[in-house]
N, C-alpha and C positions, 0 to 999 in steps of 0.2 A: 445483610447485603450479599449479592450475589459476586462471585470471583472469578470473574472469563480471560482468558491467556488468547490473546491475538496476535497475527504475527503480520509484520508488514511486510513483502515481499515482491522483488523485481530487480533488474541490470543493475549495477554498478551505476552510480552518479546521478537516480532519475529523480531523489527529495526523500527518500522513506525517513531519511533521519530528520532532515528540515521540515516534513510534516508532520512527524509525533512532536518535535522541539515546539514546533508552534502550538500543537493541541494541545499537550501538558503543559509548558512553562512560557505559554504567549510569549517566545524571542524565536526570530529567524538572524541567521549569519549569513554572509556571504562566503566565508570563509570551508572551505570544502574539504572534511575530514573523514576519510575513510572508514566503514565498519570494517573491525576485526571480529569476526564470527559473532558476536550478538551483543545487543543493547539493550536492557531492560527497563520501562519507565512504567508506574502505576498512575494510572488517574480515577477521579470517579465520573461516572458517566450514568445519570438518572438512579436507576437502585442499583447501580453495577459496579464493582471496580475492576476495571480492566487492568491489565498484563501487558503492555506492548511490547513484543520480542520484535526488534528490529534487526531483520538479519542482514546480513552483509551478503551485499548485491552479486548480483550472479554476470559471468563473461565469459569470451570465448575458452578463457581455461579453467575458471573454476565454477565450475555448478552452485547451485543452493544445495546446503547443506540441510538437509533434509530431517537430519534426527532433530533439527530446532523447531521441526514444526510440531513433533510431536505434543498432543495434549491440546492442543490450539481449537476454540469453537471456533475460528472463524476467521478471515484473511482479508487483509485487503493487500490487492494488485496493487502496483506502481509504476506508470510508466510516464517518460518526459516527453511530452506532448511537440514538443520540437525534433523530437529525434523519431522517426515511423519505426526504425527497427525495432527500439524499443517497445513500440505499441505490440507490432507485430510478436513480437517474443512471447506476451501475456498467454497466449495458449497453451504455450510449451511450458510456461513457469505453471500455471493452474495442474496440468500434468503431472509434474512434479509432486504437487502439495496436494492433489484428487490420488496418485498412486500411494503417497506416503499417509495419509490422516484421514481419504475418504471425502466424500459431498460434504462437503462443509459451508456458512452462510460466507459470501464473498461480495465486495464491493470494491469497486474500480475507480481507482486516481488516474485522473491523466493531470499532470502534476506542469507546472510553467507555465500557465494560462496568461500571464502578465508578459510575457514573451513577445516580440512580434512575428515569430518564425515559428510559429504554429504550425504543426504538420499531421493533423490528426482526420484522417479519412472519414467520413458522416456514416459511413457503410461499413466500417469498422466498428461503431458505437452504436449501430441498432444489433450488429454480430453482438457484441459483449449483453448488451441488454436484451435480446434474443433466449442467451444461454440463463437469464434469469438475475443477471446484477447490473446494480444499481451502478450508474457509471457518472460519475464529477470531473468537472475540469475546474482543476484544483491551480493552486498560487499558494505554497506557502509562505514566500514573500510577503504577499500581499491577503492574505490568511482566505483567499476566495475559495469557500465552498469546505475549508478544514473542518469546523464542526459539523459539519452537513456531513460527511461523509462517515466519520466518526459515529456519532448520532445514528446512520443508517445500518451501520455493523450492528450497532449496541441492541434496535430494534430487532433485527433479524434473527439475534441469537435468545 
């Protein structure tokens, strides 16, 4: 079985925890617990076992921590589809983790889909799938689209 380290990465508060919680251990909370610099959960995914490094979100004062990306085939974005800035951020984070680890496979959460304050531009998401990733409007809530997105990392790499 193959051994892949991915890292889930994006803002402060936009689900990367609530969406690996849901794909490995089917529970989502309400309950909103900050990453302290990294989270590590293994699951197996077809002949894969993946690595999820879930890093602790990035804000106006502290950056992604970048050495966590190292070693990583493959990333997925996370943004809260209610909040645009976060959408808009996704460039500047891929930046980050393209200067730090290189082209790597990438697929895109837009993560709150069960929300009704949905804020996510259509011309924003041909932009992301443009640049070559796979882009989901995710609910970890409500588990829409988690293993699809999952799944589409796992092929790519």
């Amino acid at each position: 079985m193959k051994k892949k380290k991915i890292c889930m990465v994006g803002d402060f508060s936009v689900g990367k925890t609530s969406l690996t919680q849901k794909f490995v251990n089917n529970v989502f909370s309400d309950k909103y617990l900050t990453t302290v610099g990294v989270k590590i959960d293994t699951v197996e995914v077809m002949d894969t076992k993946l690595v999820v490094w879930d890093v602790a979100g990035r804000d106006s004062l502290s950056p992604i921590n970048a050495s966590y990306l190292v070693g990583a085939a493959g990333v997925i974005l996370v943004a809260d589809g209610t909040r645009k800035s976060t959408v808009e951020g996704l460039h500047e984070i891929w930046d980050t983790v393209a200067g730090r680890i290189g082209e790597v496979p990438c697929v895109v959460a837009l993560n709150k889909a069960d929300l009704d304050d949905w804020n996510v531009d259509e011309g924003k998401i041909n932009d992301f799938k443009n640049r070559g990733w796979s882009v989901f409007e995710s609910s970890a809530k409500d588990g829409i689209a988690v293993e699809a997105l999952f799944n589409a990392l796992v092929e790519k790499l």
